[in-house]
C-alpha positions in Angstrom: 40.6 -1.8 14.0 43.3 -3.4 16.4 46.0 -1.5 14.3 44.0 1.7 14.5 44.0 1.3 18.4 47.8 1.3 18.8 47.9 4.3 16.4 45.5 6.1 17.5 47.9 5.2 21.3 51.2 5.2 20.5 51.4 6.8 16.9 51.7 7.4 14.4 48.6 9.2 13.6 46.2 7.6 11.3 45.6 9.2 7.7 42.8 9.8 5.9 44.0 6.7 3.6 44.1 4.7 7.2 40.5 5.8 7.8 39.1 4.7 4.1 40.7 1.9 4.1 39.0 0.9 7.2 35.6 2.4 5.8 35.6 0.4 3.1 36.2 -3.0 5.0 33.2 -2.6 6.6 31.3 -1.7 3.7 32.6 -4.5 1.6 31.3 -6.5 4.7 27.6 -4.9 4.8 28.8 -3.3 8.2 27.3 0.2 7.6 26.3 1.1 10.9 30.4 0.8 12.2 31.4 2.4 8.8 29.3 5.4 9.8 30.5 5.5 13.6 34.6 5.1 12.0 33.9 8.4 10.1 32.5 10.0 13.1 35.7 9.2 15.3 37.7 10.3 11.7 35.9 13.5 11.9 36.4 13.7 16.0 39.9 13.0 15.7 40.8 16.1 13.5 40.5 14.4 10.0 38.2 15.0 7.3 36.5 13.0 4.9 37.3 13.2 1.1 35.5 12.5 -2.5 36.5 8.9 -2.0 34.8 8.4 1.9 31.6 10.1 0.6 31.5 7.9 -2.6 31.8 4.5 -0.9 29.4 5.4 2.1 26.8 6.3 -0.5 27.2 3.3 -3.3 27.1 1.5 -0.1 24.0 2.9 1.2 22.2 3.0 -1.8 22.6 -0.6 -2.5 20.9 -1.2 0.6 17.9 1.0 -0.3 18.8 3.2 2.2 17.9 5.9 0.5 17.2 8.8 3.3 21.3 7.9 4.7 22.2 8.1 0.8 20.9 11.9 0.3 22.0 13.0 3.6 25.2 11.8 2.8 24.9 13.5 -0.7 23.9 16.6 0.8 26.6 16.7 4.0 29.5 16.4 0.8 28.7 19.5 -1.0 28.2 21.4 2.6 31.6 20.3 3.1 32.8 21.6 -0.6 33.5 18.4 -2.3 32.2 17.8 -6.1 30.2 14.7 -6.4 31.5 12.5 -9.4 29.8 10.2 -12.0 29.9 7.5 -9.1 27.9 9.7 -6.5 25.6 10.6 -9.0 25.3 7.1 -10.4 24.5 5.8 -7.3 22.0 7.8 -6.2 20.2 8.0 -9.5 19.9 3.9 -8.9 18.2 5.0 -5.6 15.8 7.0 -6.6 15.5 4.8 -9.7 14.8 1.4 -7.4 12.2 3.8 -5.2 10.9 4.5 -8.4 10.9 8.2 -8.4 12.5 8.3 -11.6 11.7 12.0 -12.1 14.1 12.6 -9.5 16.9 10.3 -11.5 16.0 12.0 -14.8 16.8 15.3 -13.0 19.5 14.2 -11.8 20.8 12.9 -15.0 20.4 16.0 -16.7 22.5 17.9 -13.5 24.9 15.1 -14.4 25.6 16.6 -17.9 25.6 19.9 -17.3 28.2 19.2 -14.6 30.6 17.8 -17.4 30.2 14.5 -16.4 29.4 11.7 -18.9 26.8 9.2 -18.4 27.7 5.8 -18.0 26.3 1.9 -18.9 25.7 1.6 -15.4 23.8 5.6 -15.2 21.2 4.1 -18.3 20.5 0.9 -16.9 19.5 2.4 -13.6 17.0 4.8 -15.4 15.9 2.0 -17.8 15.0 -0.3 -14.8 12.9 2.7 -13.2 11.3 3.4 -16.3 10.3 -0.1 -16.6 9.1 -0.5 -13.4 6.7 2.4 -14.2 5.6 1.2 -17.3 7.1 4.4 -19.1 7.9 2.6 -22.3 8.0 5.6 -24.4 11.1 7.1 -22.3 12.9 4.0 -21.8 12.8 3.8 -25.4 14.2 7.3 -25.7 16.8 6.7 -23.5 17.7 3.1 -25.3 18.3 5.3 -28.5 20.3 7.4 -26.8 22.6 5.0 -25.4 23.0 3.7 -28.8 22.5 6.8 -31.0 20.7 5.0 -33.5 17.0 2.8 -33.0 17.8 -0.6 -31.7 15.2 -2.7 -33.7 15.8 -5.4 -31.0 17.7 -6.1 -27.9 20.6 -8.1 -29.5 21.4 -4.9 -31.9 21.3 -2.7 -28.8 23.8 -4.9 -27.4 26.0 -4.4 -30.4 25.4 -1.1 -30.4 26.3 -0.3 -26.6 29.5 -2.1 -26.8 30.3 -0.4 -30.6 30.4 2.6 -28.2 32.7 1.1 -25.6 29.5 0.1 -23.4 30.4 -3.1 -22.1 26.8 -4.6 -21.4 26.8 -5.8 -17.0 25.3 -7.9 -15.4 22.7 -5.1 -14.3 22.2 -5.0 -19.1 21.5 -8.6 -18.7 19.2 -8.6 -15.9 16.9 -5.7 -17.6 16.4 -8.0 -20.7 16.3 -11.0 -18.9 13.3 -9.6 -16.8 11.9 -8.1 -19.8 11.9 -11.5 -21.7 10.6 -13.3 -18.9 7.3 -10.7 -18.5 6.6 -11.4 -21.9 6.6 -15.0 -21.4 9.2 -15.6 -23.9 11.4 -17.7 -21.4 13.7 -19.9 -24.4 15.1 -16.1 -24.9 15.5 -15.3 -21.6 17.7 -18.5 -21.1 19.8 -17.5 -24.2 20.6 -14.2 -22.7 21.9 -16.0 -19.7 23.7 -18.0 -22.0 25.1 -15.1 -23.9 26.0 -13.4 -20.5 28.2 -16.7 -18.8 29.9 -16.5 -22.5 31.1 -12.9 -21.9 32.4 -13.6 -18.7 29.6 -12.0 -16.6 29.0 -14.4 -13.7 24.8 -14.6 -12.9 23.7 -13.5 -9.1 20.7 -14.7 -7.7 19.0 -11.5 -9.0 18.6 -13.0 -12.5 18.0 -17.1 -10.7 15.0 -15.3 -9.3 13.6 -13.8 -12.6 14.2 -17.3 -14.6 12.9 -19.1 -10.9 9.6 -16.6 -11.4 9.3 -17.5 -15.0 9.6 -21.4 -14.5 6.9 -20.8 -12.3 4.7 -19.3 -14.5 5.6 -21.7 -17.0 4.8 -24.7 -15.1 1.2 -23.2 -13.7 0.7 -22.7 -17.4 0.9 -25.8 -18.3 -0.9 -27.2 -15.3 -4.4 -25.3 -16.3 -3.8 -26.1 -20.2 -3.5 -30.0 -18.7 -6.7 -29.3 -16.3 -8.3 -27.6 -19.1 -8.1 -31.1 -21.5 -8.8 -33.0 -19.0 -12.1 -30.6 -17.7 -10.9 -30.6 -13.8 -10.7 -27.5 -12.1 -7.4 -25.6 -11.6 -6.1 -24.2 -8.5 -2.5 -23.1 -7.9 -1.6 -22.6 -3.9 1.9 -21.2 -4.6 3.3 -18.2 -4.5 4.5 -16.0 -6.2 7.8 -15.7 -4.2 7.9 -19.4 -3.6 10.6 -21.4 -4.6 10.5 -24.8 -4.0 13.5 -27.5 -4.4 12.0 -29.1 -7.6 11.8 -26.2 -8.7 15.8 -24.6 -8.2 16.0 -28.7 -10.0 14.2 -27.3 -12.8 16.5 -24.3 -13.4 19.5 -26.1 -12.5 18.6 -28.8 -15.5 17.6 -25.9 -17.9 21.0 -24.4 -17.7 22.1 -28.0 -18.4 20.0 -27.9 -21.6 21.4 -24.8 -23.1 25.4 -25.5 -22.2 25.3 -24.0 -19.3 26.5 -26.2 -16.6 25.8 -25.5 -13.3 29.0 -25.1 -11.1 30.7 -24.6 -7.4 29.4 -20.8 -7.8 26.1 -21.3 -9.4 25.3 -23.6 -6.3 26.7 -20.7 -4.0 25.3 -18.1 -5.8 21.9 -19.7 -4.9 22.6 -21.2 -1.3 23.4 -17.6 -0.6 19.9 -16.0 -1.9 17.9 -19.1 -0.5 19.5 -18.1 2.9 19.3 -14.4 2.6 15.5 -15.1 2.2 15.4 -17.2 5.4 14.5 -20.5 3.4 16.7 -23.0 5.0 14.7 -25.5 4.7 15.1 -25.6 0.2 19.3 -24.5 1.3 19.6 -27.7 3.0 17.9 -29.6 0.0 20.1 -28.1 -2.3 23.3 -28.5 0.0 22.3 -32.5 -0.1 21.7 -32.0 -4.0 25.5 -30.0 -4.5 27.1 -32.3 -2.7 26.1 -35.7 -4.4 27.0 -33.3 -7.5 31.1 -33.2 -5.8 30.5 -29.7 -5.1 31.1 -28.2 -1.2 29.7 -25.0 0.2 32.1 -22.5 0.8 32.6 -21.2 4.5 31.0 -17.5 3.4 27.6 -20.1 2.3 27.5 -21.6 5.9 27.6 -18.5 7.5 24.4 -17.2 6.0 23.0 -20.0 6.5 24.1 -20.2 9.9 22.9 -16.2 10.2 19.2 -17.5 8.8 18.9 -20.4 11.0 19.2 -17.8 13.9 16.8 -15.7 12.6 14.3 -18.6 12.5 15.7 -19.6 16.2 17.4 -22.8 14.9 19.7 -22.0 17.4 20.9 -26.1 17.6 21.9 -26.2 13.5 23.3 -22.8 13.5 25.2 -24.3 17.0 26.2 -27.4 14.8 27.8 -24.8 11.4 29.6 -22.8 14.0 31.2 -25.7 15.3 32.0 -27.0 12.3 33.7 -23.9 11.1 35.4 -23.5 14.2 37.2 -26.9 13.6 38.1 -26.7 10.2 40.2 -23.5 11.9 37.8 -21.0 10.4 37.6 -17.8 12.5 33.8 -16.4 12.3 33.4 -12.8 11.9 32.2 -11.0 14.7 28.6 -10.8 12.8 28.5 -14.1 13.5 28.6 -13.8 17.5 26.1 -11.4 17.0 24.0 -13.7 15.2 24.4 -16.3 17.8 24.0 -14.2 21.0 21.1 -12.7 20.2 19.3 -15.9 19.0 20.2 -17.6 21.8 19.0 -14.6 24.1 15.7 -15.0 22.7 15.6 -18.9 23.6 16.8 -17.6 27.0 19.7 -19.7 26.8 22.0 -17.0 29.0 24.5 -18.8 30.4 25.8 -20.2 26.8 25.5 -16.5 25.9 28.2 -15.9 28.6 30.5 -18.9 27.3 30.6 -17.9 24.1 30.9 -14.4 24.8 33.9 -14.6 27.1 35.2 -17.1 24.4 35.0 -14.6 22.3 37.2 -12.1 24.1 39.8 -14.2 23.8 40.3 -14.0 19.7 41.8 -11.0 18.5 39.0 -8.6 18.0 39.0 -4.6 18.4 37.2 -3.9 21.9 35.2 -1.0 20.4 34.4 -3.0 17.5 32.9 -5.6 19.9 30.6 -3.6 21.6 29.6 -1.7 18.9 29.0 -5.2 16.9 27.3 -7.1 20.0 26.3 -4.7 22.6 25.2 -1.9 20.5 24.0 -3.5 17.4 23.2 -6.8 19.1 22.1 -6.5 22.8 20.7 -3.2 22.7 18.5 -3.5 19.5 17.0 -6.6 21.1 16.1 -4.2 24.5 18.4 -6.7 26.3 19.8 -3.7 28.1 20.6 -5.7 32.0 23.0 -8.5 29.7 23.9 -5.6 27.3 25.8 -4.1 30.9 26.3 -7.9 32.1 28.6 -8.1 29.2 30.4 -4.8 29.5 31.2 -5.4 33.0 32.9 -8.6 31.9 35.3 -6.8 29.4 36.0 -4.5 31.7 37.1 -6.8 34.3 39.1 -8.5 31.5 40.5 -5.2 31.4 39.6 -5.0 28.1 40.3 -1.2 26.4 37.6 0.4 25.2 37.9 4.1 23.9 36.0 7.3 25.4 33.7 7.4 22.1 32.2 4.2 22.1 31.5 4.9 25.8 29.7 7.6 24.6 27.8 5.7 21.2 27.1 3.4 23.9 25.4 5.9 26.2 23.8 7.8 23.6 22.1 4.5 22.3 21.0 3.7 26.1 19.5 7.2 26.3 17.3 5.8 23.5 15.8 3.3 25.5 12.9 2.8 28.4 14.0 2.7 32.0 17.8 4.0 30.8 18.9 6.2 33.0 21.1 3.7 35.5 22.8 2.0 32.9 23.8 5.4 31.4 25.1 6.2 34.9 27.1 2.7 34.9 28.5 3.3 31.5 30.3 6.5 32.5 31.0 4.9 36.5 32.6 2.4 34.4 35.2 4.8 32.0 35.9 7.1 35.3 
């Protein structure tokens, strides 16, 4: 975004390559909302969007079950004349798939063909997972045959079968069977498919931890009413189903063990990441203690979402305590992180540290429009903290800080939004004139 500013300045103009590129950063880095406001300002500066933009925004989207931004997105590409691909398609089939309207995705699918595109491994397993969702066996098993053009008497032969075709099975393959083994209680199998998939060079996420966590769960109330049972006591399980507790990650971690599959670095990652993502710092800090005495270290992406959950539970001190450790070991915090930060801290009315860090802040070398769209906008403003939101502005702009025309007006239109708006919309143009 700093580059973009001198172009957009001094020249020379930015591309439709410059624009995507950008796009895409902040998509890798969950940043939709500012991906969305970049194509805006692409489209106000003269320059249109292509295939490419469109697909990106929408796998994007999609993945976030945002599925009302994905077909509007979908839609605004064929207003504009541009053919949607395998990858458009594909991605919103998995929408519609997740939200299980799977008639819509079968539609699809079929508009798919008779557009002269070919489906994909990752088109069937997003219509397998709807199907299975739904219970519609009978399809699923349709669409499994067709996949491998032959009956698959069991999943290991529809394996062979996909990649006889050139199907390498995904993680997305693996995760399908390993939820399906898990439902039927069949957990040994389950674990050999995770086996199977670390073999082939498929790394698990914490999509498949959390089906195997769910079955060792079951598994271990199982056997706690077949013990009460014996023994004639009566059985009563307080947990959960979406609880995961330390011993029992330790369970999984030691069943991997058992079948050759040793947990490493990323498997610890893999999991501090989900554990945070759900807000459970609590079993993140067990497990950090646990990695560590195993000679593992979190990585610096780990502590910031765990720093991120610990502000969402206004642990303001701890998250503190990571974002001064990071800042010493010379890590520079994305700007999510401020977010994070300021808007915890505004909620334990800690103001004048807001300030501090803020203006600390201006001095690294962020994009001025990126900042208030990332703090102000996305930060301030969704919190109602509209008097610091201006607070804040006014000290950029005595910093002299440059902010562009359109983010004056993203930041007016968002005001407009808002209760009792109508003076800080006032102040925001008083301040560009």
């Amino acid at each position: 975004m700093v580059l973009l500013s001198e172009m957009l300045k001094v020249g020379p103009a930015p591309t439709m390559i410059t624009y995507n590129t950008i796009i895409n950063g902040y998509l890798k880095r969950g940043y939709l909302d500012n991906a969305m406001r970049l194509l805006d300002l692409m489209k106000n500066n003269g320059c249109k969007a292509d295939e490419w933009t469109y697909a990106e925004l929408i796998s994007s989207f999609c993945k976030r079950d945002k599925l009302d931004s994905t077909s509007a997105l979908f839609q605004e590409m064929i207003k504009h004349g541009l053919s949607p691909n395998q990858v458009n398609y594909t991605a919103l089939i998995d929408g519609f798939s997740k939200e299980e309207k799977v008639d819509y995705a079968l539609a699809l699918s079929k508009r798919i063909e008779e557009s002269g595109c070919t489906l994909g491994v990752e088109t069937y397993n997003a219509i397998i997972n709807g199907l299975s969702k739904q219970n519609r066996l009978l399809e699923e098993e349709k669409l499994c045959n067709k996949i491998a053009e032959s009956q698959a008497d069991n999943a290991e032969s529809l394996l062979r079968e996909m990649e006889q075709k050139g199907f390498a099975p995904d993680y997305v393959t693996y995760t399908s069977l390993i939820d399906g083994f898990v439902a039927l209680g069949r957990l040994d199998h389950a674990f050999l498919f995770l086996r199977q998939m670390v073999d082939k060079g498929c790394e698990p996420n914490y999509r498949i931890f959390g089906v195997l966590l769910k079955g060792l769960q079951k598994e271990c109330q199982l056997i706690s009413w077949e013990v009460s049972v014996l023994h004639e006591r009566v059985y009563s399980s307080t947990a959960s189903k979406n609880d995961v507790s330390f011993e029992l990650l330790c369970t999984l971690l030691d069943r991997m063990s058992e079948i050759g599959c040793e947990p490493n670095a990323g498997t610890y990652c893999t999991l501090l990441l989900g554990l945070s993502r759900e807000g459970k710092t609590y079993e993140a800090d067990q497990l950090i203690e646990h990695m560590e005495e195993k000679g593992f270290s979190p990585t610096s992406a780990v502590y910031c979402f765990l720093l991120v959950s610990y502000c969402n539970n206004l642990k303001v001190e701890a998250a503190l305590e990571i974002f001064d450790s990071l800042v010493q070991q010379s890590f520079r915090p994305p700007l999510s992180i401020y977010q994070s930060l300021i808007c915890a801290l505004c909620r334990r009315s800690r103001l004048n540290e807001v300030e501090v860090l803020f203006e600390n802040m201006l001095g690294k070398l962020w994009n001025d429009d990126e900042i208030v769209w990332t703090i102000l906008i996305d930060g301030l403003l969704k919190e109602k903290k509209i008097e610091l939101c201006m607070k804040l502005l006014h000290v950029m702009e005595s910093k002299s800080c440059p902010i562009s025309f359109q983010t004056y007006v993203i930041l007016a239109r968002e005001l407009s939004k808002l209760d009792d708006h109508q003076i800080a919309v006032e102040d925001v143009f008083h301040l560009y004139t």
